[in-house]
N, C-alpha and C positions, 0 to 999 in steps of 0.2 A: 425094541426091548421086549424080550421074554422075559416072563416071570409067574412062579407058580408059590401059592401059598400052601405049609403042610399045619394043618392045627395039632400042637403038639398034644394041647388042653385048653380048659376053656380060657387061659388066661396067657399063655406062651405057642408063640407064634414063630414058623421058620418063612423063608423067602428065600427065595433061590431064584437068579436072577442067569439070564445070558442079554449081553449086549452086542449086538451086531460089530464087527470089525471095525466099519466106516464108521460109524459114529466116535469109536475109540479113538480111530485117527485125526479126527477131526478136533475131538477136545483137547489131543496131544497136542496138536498144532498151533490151537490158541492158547495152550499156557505157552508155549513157545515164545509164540510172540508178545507175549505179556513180561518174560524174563527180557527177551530180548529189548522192550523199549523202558523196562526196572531198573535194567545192569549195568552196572557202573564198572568198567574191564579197564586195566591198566594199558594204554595205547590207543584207545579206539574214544570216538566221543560218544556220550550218550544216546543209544538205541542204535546206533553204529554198525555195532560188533556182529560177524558174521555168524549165520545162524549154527554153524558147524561148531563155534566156538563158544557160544550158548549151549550148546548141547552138550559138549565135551565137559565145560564148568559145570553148567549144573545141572546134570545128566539124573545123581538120587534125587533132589529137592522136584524136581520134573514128575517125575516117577511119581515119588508120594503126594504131590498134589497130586496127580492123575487119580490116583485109586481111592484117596480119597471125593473127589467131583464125581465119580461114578458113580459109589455109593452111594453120596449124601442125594445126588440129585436124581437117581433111579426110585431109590427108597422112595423120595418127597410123591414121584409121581404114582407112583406103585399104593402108595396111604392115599392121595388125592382120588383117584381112581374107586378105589375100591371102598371108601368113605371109610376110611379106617386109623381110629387115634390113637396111634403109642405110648405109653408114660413113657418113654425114655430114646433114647438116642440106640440105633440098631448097633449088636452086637456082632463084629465080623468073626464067623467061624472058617470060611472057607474062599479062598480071592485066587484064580488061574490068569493068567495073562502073559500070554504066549505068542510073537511077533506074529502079524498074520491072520490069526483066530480070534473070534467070537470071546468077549469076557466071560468067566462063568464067576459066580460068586454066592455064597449062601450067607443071611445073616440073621438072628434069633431077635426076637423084642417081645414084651409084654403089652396087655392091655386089658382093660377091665371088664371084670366077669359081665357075661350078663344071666342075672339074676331075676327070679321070679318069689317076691316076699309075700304069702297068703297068711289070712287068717291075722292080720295083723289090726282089723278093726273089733270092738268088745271085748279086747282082751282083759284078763281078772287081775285087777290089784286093790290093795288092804288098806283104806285111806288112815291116818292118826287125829284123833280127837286134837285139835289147837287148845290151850289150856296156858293164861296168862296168870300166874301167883301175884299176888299181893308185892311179895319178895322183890320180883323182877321189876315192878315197877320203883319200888322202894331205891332197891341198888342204882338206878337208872335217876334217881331224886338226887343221892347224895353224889353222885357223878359230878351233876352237875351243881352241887352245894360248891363241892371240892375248885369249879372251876371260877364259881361267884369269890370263893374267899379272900382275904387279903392277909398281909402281915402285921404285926404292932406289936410294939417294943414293949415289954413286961416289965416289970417292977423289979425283977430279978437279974442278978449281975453273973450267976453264976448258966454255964449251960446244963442243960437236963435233955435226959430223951423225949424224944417230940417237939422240944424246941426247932428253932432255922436260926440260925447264927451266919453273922457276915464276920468274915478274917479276913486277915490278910496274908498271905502266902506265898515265900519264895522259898524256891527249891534250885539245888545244883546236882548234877548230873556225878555220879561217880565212876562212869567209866575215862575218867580223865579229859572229857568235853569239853570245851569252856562256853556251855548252853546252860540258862538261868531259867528260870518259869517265876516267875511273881503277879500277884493277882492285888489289889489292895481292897477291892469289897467283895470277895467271892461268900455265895450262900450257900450254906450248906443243910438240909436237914440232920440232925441230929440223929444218929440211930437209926438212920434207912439203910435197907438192904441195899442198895444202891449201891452205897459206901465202899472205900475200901474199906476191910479190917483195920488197919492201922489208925484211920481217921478217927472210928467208931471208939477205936481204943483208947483214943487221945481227949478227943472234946467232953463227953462227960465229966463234970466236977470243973473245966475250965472256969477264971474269972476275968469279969472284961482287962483289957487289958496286959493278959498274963500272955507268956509265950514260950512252945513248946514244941523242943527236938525230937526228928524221928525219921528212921529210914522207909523208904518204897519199895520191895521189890517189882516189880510189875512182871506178873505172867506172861509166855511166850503169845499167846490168843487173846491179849489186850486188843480190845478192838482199835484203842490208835497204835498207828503202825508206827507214831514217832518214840512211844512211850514202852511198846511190847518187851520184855526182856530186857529191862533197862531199869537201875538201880536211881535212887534219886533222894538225896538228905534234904526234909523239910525244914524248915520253921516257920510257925503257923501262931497268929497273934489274934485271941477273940477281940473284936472289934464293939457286935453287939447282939445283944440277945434279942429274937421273936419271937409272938406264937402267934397258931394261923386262929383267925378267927371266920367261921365259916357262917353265911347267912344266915335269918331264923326263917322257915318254909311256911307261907303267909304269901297271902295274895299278892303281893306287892314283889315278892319273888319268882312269883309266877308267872307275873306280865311282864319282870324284866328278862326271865330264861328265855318268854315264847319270843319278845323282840327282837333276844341281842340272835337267838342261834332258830328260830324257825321260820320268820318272817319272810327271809327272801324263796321260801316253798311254797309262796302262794299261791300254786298253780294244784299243789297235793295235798292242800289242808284248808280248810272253813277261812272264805273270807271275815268274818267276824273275831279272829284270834282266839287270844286266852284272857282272862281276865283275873279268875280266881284260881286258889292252889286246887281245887277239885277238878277246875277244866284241865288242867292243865295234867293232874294224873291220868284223867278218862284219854285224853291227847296220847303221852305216853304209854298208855293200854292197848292204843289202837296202834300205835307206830310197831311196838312190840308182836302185835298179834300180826301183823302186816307182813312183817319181817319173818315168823313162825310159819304162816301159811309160804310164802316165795320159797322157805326153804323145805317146805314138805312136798309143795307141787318138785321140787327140783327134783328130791329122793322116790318119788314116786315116778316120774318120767325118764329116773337113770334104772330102777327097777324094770318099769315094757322095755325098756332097749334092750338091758341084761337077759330078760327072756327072751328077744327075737335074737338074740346074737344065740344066744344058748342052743334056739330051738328050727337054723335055717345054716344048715352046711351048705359052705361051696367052698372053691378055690380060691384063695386071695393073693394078689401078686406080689412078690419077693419086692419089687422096683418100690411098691406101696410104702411096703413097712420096710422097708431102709429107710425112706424120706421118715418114717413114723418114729422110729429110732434116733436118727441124728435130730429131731423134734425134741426130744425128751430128752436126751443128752444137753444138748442146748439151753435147756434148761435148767436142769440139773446144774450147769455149770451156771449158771446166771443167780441160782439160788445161793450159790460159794461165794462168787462176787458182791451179792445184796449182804453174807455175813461176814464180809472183812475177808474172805479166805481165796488166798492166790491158788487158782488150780493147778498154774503150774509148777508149783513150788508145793504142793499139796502128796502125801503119802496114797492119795487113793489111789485102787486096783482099777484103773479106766477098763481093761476087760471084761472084768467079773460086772461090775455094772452096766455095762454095755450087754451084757448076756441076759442079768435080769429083766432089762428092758422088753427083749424079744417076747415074748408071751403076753403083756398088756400091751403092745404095738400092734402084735395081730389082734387083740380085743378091737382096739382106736378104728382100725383099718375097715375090719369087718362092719365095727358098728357104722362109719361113714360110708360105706357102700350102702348096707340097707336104709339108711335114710334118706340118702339120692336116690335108689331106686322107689322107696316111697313116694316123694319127691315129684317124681315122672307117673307114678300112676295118680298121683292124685292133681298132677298139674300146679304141683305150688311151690311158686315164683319167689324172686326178689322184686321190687319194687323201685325206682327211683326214689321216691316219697319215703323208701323205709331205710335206703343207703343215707338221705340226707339227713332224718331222723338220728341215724347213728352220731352222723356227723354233727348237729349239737348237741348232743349229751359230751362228745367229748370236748368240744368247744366249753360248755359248761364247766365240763369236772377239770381243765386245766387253765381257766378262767382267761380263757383268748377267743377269738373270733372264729366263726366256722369258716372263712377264708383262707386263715392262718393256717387249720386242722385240712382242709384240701391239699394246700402245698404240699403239707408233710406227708402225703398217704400218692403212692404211686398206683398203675393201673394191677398192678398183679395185688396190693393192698387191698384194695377196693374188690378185687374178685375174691380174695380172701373173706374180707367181711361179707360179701354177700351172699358166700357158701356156706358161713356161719348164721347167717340170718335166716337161711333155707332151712338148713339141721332143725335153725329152734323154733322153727315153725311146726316143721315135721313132728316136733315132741310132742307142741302144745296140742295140735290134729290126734296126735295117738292117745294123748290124756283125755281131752272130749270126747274121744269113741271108745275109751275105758269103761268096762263094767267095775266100778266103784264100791265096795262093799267097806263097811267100818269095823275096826278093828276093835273087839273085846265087844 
């Protein structure tokens, strides 16, 4: 095997290959005989059948296994050789084979630049004062007021906005269906946006009791797919009236919020808990400030990239940002599916989106090349100890076993999370060798 590499650029590569005669012949010979003991031939018993007549039958299918074996396995040797990683499967531009002679073949592949990123430690960014209002913690108080409340029955027979009322409800389909819907204690709040209009229209001024006619139309982008665009005659019977009564915030609501919903965080909060409603706001102060800072290191750390992406040209492979592309497509579509919306049945222009994509893909691309080659200059790893870390937090967040979460994650999975574990290392490094200066 001859073979000569031509660098197109730093990222695309040719290979031009010549393969000696004999070896040609020889690999002809064993697919040969590989059809030959495959071939199931009408007269002959299996692996039987004379090789003329193998050859005759399946003289194209012969062929193209041939050219392809050459290929794939000249290629393999030719990257083995020369310590050299393709992203993609070679592209054949040019294949001769000619009874007699020597192959010749040329074929194109990519592979990743190699880049040199300076100047990337002390870099300048403008940190944000963290600043916790009163407000946000307030708002964060009656959240969870909202979530202590209960219901109970009023004195009153009639509905009012802001009541919850329990009916009862059966409805028939008027496209001619013989589909019924009946509920007999459904609740309802009173006057929430939630609502349909026609509900909202109807319960006000109700008396227990009373019962009252009305049509549905249901919009085509009804999120149930059984009710979308489909007509429906109620009758709707108030049952009974409630209104929410929401705790009074006092110690004793304190120790029960930090119980029912913080307790099992005892690895990220004060063994000692909460006891009165002041701990228990200063608690909430610090979760909120927690949360403020994580997402300001975040904006500050997508800031250095922004500038090293801005501020270090090279070439980025096409192979890259296709995979970068149908990433984001992929998504995109997944985003359709989490809102009820068939893509395939869907008006969108999949071109035109597909077009936008290409300009923030080569962002993605670029920026995950310079934080691998970061990466290598600074020698920082993945860890076993920080894959299996990963692996309970999600065991955690979907309340199963880290044995259960190994199943589910295959080896290309796990190289995935570890590329990602690499990246946000790479940030946290560019953030502590940030020159930090404050904003205002």
């Amino acid at each position: 095997m001859k073979f000569e590499i031509v660098d197109v650029s730093s990222c695309k590569k040719k290979l031009e290959f010549e393969i000696e005669n004999e070896a040609v012949v020889n690999e002809r010979n064993a697919i040969e005989r590989e059809f030959g003991r495959k071939a199931k031939i009408p007269g002959f018993r299996p692996g039987k059948a004379p090789l003329s007549v193998i050859k005759a039958r399946f003289q194209k299918d012969i062929e193209e296994d041939l050219k392809e074996r050459i290929i794939t396995e000249n290629f393999r040797k030719a990257m083995e050789e020369k310590k050299i990683v393709p992203l993609h499967n070679p592209i054949l531009e040019e294949f001769t084979l000619n009874e007699g002679e020597p192959v010749k073949f040329r074929v194109s592949f990519e592979v990743k630049p190699e880049i040199k990123i300076e100047n990337y430690k002390g870099m300048t960014v403008k940190d944000r004062k963290i600043v916790v209002e009163d407000e946000e913690v307030n708002k964060v108080l009656e959240s969870l007021r909202e979530g202590f409340s209960r219901l109970e029955t009023t004195g009153s027979d009639t509905a009012a906005e802001g009541n919850y009322v329990t009916v009862k409800l059966e409805g028939a389909f008027l496209d001619g269906k013989k589909e019924t819907i009946k509920e007999e204690n459904l609740l309802i709040a009173v006057g929430s946006e939630e609502n349909l209009p026609e509900f909202n229209t109807n319960l006000p001024g109700m008396k227990k009791g009373e019962m009252r006619e009305f049509d549905v139309a249901y919009p085509e982008n009804y999120y149930s797919k059984e009710l979308a665009s489909r007509r429906i005659h109620y009758m709707m019977t108030l049952n009974e009236v409630k209104t929410k009564v929401l705790p009074e915030l006092d110690d004793a609501f304190a120790k029960s919020v930090y119980q029912t919903y913080y307790a099992k965080e005892k690895k990220e909060i004060e063994e000692k808990g909460v006891e009165t409603l002041l701990e228990l706001r200063l608690f909430i102060h610090d979760r909120i400030e927690q949360r403020k800072k994580l997402e300001k290191d975040f904006i500050l750390k997508n800031e250095l990239l922004t500038a090293l992406v801005e501020k270090n040209e090279f070439e980025i492979p096409d192979a890259m940002v296709e995979d970068q592309i149908n990433l984001r497509m992929e998504g995109f579509v997944r985003e359709m599916i989490a809102k009820g919306i068939n893509p395939a049945k869907s008006e969108v222009n999949w071109q035109e989106i597909r077009e936008k994509q290409i300009e923030p893909a080569k962002k993605d691309v670029k920026a995950k090349l310079i934080l691998s080659s970061i990466a290598e200059l600074e020698r920082i790893e993945v860890s076993k100890t920080q894959i299996d870390e990963f692996m309970k937090m999600e065991a955690r967040s979907h309340g199963t076993t880290i044995d259960e979460v190994r199943k589910r994650f295959t080896d290309d999975d796990i190289q995935r999370i570890g590329a990602q574990i690499v990246r946000d290392r790479v940030l946290d490094f560019l953030l502590s060798n940030a020159n930090i200066t404050l904003e205002g």
